[in-house]
Every structure is written in structure tokens, then in C-alpha cells.
C-alpha positions as CSV (number, residue, x, y, z in Angstrom):
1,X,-34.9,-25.5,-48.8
2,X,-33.4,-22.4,-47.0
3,X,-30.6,-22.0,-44.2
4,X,-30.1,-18.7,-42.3
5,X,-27.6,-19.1,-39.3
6,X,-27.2,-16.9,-36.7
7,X,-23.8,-17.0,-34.3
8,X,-23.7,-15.0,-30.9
9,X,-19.6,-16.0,-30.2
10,X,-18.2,-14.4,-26.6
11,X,-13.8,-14.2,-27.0
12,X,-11.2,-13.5,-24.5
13,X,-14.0,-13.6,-21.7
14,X,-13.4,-16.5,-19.3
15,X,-17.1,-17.9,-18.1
16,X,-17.7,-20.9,-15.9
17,X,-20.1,-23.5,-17.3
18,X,-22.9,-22.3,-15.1
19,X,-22.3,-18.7,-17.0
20,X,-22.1,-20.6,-20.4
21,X,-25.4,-22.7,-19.5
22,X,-27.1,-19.4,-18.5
23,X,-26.2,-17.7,-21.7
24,X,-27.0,-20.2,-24.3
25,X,-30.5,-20.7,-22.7
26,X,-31.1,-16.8,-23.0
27,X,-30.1,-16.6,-26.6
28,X,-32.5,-19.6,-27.4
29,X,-35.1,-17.6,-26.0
30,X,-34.0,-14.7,-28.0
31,X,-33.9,-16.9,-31.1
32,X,-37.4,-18.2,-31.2
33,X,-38.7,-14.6,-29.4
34,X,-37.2,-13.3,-33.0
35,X,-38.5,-16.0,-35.1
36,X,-42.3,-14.5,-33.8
37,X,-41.1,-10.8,-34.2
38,X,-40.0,-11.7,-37.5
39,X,-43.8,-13.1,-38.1
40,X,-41.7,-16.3,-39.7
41,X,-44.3,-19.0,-41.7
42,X,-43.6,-22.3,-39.8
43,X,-45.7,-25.1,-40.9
44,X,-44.4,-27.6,-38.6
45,X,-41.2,-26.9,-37.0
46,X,-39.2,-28.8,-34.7
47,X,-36.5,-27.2,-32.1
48,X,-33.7,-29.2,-31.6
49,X,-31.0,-28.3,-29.0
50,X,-29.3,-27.4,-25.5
51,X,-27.5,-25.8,-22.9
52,X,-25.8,-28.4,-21.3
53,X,-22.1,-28.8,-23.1
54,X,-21.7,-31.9,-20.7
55,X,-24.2,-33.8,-22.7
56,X,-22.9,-33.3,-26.5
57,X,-21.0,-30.1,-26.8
58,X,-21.4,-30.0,-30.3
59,X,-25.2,-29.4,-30.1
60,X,-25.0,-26.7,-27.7
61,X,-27.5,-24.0,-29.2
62,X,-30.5,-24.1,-31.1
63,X,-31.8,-25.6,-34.3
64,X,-35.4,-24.9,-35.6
65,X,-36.1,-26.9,-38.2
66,X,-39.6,-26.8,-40.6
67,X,-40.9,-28.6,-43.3
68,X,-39.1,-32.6,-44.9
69,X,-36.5,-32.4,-42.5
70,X,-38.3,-31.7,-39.6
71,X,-40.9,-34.2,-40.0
72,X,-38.2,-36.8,-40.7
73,X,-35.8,-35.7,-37.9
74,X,-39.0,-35.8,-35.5
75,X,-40.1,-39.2,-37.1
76,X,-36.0,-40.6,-36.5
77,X,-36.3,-39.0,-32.6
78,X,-40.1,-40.6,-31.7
79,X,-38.5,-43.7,-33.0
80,X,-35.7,-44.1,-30.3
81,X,-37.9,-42.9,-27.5
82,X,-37.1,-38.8,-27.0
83,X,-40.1,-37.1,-28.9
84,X,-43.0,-36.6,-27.2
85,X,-45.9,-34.9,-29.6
86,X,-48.1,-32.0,-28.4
């Protein structure tokens, strides 16, 4: 299985969190809006993230996950309550 990681870092900018909120939702729009530019083959992905640092800072972003590990990872999330199935 394939990994391809994209980082957007801002430095010596001070932002309030209502900036930082505002700016990780945009470039998790821009992520996915390149995913369908890039016409990439996903046979069953799951998205995974956030914008809100308060919550678990360490997940702040976006993680689109396809294939074993997203059906596991979805299976693990349904399981404690937080996956809701289109």
C-alpha cells in the first residue's frame, strides 16, 4: 500500500485559533478538491480528521484513507459509536 503526504506549514505568523480553525478547514477542502482534479481511483475511502486543535491536536488535518485500512479503521470507528454509513 501507498502513502503520499502533503504538509501546508505557516512560520513566524502569529494566528489566533479562530484563524488556525479557518485555515485547516480550507486546505481540507483543497485536499479532497485535488484528490478529484487528480481523477484519483478510490474504491472506498474514508476521511478522517479536524479543525478543532481543542479536541486532539494531534489529528488536526486530513487523512483519506482507501482500501484494508480504511475498511478496518471504519469497521474499529462504527464499533464505538462515531461512523455513520452513507
Amino acid at each position: 500500500m501507498s502513502r503520499s503526504e502533503f504538509r501546508f506549514v505557516v512560520d513566524g505568523v502569529d494566528l489566533t485559533p479562530e484563524q488556525e480553525s479557518l485555515i485547516s478547514r480550507e486546505i481540507q477542502k483543497a485536499g479532497l478538491a485535488a484528490l478529484a482534479a487528480a481523477n484519483a481511483k478510490l474504491a472506498n475511502p474514508l476521511t478522517v480528521g479536524h479543525g478543532n486543535i481543542r479536541l486532539r491536536p494531534e489529528w488536526r488535518g486530513l487523512w483519506v484513507l482507501d482500501g484494508i485500512s480504511a475498511d478496518e479503521l471504519g469497521q474499529k470507528i462504527n464499533d464505538i459509536g462515531f461512523w455513520i454509513q452513507k
